[in-house]
N, C-alpha and C positions, 0 to 999 in steps of 0.2 A: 504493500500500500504506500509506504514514503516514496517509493522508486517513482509511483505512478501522478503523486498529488503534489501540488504547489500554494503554498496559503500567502494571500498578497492581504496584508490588513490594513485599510484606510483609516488613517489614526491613529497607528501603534503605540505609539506618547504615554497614552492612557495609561494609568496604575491597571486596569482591568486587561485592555488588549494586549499590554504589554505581556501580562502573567499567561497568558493564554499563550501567547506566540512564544515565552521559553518553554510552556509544556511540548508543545509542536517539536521545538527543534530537538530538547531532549528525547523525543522521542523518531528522531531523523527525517524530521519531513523539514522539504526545504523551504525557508520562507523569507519575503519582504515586506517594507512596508514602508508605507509615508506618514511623515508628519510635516506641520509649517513650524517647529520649533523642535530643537534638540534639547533633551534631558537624560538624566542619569540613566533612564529606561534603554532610550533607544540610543547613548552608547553602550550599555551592556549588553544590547541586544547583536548591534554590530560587532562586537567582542567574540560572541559566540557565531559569528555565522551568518546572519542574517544582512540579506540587502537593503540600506536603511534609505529614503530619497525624503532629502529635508523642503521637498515642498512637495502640491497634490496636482499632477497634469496628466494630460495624454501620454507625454514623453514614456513617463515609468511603466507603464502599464505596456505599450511597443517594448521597451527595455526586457521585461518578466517573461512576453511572449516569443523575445525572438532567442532568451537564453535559454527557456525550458520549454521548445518547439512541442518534445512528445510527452507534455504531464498536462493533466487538465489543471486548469487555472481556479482557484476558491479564492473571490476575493469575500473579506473577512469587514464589518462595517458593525460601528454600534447608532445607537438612537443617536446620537450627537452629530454624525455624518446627513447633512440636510439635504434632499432630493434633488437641489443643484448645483451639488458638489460636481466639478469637473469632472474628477477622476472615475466617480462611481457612474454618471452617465455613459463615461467612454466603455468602461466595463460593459453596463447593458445592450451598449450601440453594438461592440464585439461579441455579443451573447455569453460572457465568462457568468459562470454560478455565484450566485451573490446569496450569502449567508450571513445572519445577525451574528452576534461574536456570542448569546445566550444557547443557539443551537450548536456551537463546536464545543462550548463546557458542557454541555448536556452528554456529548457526544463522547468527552474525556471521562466523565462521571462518570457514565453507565458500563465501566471496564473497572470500578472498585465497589466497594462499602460506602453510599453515598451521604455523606453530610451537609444538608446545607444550611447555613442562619440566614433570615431572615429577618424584616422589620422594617418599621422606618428610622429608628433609632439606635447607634453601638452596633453594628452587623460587624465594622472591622474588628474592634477591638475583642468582642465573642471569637470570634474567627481564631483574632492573633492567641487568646489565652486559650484558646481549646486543641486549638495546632500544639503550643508549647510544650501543655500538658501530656498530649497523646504522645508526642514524638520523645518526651524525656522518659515517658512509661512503657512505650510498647517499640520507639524506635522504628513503626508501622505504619507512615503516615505520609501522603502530601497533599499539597493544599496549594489555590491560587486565596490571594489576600488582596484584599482594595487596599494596603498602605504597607510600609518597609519597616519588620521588625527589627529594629537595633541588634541584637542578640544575633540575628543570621544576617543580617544587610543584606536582603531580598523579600522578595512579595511575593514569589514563584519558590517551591517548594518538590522536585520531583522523583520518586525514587520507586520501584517496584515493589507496590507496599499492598496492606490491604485496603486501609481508608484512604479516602481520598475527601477534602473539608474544603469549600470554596463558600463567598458568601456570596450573597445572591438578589440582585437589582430588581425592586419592584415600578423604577421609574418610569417604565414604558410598557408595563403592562408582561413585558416577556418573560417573567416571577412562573408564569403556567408552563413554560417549556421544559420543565426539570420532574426527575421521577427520581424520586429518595427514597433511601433505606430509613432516613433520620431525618427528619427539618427539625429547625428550631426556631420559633417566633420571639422576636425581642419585644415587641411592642407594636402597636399597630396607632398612628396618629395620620391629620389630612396634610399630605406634604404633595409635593410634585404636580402642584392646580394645571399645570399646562394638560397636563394627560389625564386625570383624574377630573373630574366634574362635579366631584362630591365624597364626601367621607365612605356614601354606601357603596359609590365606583371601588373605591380604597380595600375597604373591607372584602367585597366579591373577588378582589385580585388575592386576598389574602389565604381565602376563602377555597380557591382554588388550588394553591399551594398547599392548604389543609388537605386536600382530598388526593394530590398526586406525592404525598410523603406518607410510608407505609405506618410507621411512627412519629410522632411530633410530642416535642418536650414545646411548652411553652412557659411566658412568664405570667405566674396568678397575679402578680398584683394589676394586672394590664386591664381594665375596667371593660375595655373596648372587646378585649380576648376573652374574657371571663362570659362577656353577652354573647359573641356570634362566634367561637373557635371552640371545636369539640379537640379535646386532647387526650395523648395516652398519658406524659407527664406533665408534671407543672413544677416551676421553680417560685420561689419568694424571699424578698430580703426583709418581711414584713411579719408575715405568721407561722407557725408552725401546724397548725390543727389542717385537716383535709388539703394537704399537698405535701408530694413524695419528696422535695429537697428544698431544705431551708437554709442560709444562710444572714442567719442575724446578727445583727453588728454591737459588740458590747461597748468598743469605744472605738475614738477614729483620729485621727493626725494630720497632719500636713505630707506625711510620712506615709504611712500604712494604717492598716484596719483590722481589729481584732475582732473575732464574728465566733459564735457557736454554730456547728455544722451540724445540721437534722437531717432524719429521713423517718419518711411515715410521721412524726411528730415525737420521733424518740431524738434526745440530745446522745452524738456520737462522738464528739473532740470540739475544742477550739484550736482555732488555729489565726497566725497571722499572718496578713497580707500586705506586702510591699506598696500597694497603690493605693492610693486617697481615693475617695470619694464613694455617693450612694448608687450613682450608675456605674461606678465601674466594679462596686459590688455585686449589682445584680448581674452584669456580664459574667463576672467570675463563678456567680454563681451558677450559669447558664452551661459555663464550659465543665465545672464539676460534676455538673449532673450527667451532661452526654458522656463522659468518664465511665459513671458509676454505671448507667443503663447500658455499655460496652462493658462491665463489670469488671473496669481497673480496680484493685482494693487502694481502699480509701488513703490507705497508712502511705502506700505510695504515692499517692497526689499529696498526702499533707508534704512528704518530702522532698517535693517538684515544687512546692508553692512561690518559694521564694524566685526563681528564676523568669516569676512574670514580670511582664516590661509591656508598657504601650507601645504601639507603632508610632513612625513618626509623625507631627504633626497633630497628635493628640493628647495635650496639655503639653506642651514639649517646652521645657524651658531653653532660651536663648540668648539670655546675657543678662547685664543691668546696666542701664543706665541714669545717669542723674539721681540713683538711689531707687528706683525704679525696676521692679523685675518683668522681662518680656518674655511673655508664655507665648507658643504657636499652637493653636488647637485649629482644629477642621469643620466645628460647628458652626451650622449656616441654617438651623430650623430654630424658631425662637424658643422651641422646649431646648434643645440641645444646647444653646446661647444662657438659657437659665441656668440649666446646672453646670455648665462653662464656671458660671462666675460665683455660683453656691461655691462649687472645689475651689476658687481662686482665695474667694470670705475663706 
């Protein structure tokens, strides 16, 4: 199959197409791709192999066909690529396969143990602590990531493993393209108005994702998820009574967060956590539960705990100035913006 395919992905730049196009090439399919700006992405990608073209014309696309005359051509596009974009028109004019970049993770996915998080809120940072976890416990693990864990400096993660952990874009609606062993719902709130019409749009997209994930862990305290998402689990940083994993926090830092760890409503350890804040507790908690329903023993994640870290760009501190400390965070929903600035208090 690599002998025969060629993946051309309009974009590549992206934290998401980027992670896709290293799974590709680790996996020896030969690929390129355009951006209108160079980043860390897409020199590492040309590092490894890849044909990178820092702008989107006709040109490249001649370029792709006249050097792989006998592979069919896939070019590779997310929702961000707009209907009159050059490069994608010349593709259709040519007749090359055009494919959203949610159908080729779909397509990676369904060759492992599939996990994927979901939500409108934390999917990366779930993502990054449930990869850490799995891979320091079972060493059986890869994963594409929306953002670059410090600890591996990558967002692409790929090894011949059993699970396989990506998170997973509900912005355009292509959340329904994926068939899971495991989703996990972080929270469901109205974000992305351009595509969504309505909370109830919102929710039916979520909705869908409940029904093509064989199990789904979510999160109880989610008001939204409690009303309209049927679950196999539920997590909570709030109660212990009728939900399978609790992680309640006894006291919390600027530093870390000490929590009592439940299941079924029985207290099992405390333990503490290297990251401030109440959502990045619930994420943790999110990632310990998919652990425990893989039935990692607990005593081993307590002694994986410490080696969690944000990705970058979420709380990320960056210097000081004038006595002034500058954090770099990635929130851009006003719930995420609130508790941005709760963890900053």
């Amino acid at each position: 199959m690599p002998d025969t395919i060629h993946y051309h992905f309009i974009g590549i730049g992206g934290i998401g197409m980027s992670g896709i196009a290293q799974v590709l090439i680790s996996k020896q399919f030969s690929v390129s791709g355009s951006d209108l700006v160079s980043n860390d992405q897409t020199n590492k990608l040309c590092s490894q192999g890849a044909n990178i073209f820092n702008n989107q014309s006709q040109k490249n696309i001649d370029t792709i066909l006249k050097k792989y005359p006998s592979k069919k051509i896939i070019a590779v596009i997310s929702s961000a690529i707009k209907k009159n974009n050059i490069e994608l028109n010349y593709c259709i004019e040519k007749k090359i396969t055009i494919r959203h970049r949610s159908e080729i993770l779909s397509m990676i996915m369904n060759n492992y143990q599939s996990i994927g998080v979901a939500g409108t809120h934390g999917k990366t940072s779930t993502t990054s602590f449930l990869f850490t976890l799995l891979d320091l416990c079972t060493n059986d693990v890869s994963a594409i990531i929306g953002g670059v864990l410090p600890k591996y400096d990558s967002n692409s993660f790929i090894k011949d493993t059993k699970y396989f952990i990506s998170e997973l874009d509900e912005s355009d609606g292509s959340i329904s393209n994926y068939k899971l062993n495991l989703g996990i719902l972080n929270n469901i709130d109205y974000d992305h108005c351009d595509y969504y019409k309505s909370i109830e749009h919102t929710i039916n997209a979520f909705k869908l994702f409940e029904s093509n994930s064989k199990k789904l862990l979510v999160n109880g305290d989610c008001q939204i998820i409690q009303k309209h998402i049927k679950a196999d689990y539920k997590w909570s940083t709030i109660i212990t009574k009728d939900v399978d994993y609790s992680l309640i926090p006894i006291s919390q830092t600027s530093a870390s967060t000490i929590a009592d760890y439940y299941e079924n409503g029985r207290l099992i350890n405390r333990i503490e956590i290297p990251i401030p804040g109440q959502h990045n507790l619930s994420n943790i908690a999110a990632a310990i539960a998919a652990c425990r329903i893989y039935k990692i023993d607990f005593e081993k994640i307590k002694s994986k705990i410490s080696n969690l870290d944000l990705p970058h760009k979420r709380f990320e501190f960056r210097g000081d100035i004038a006595g002034r400390t500058i954090v770099d965070d990635y929130a851009h929903h006003p719930k995420e913006i609130e508790a941005t600035i709760k963890l900053g208090r």
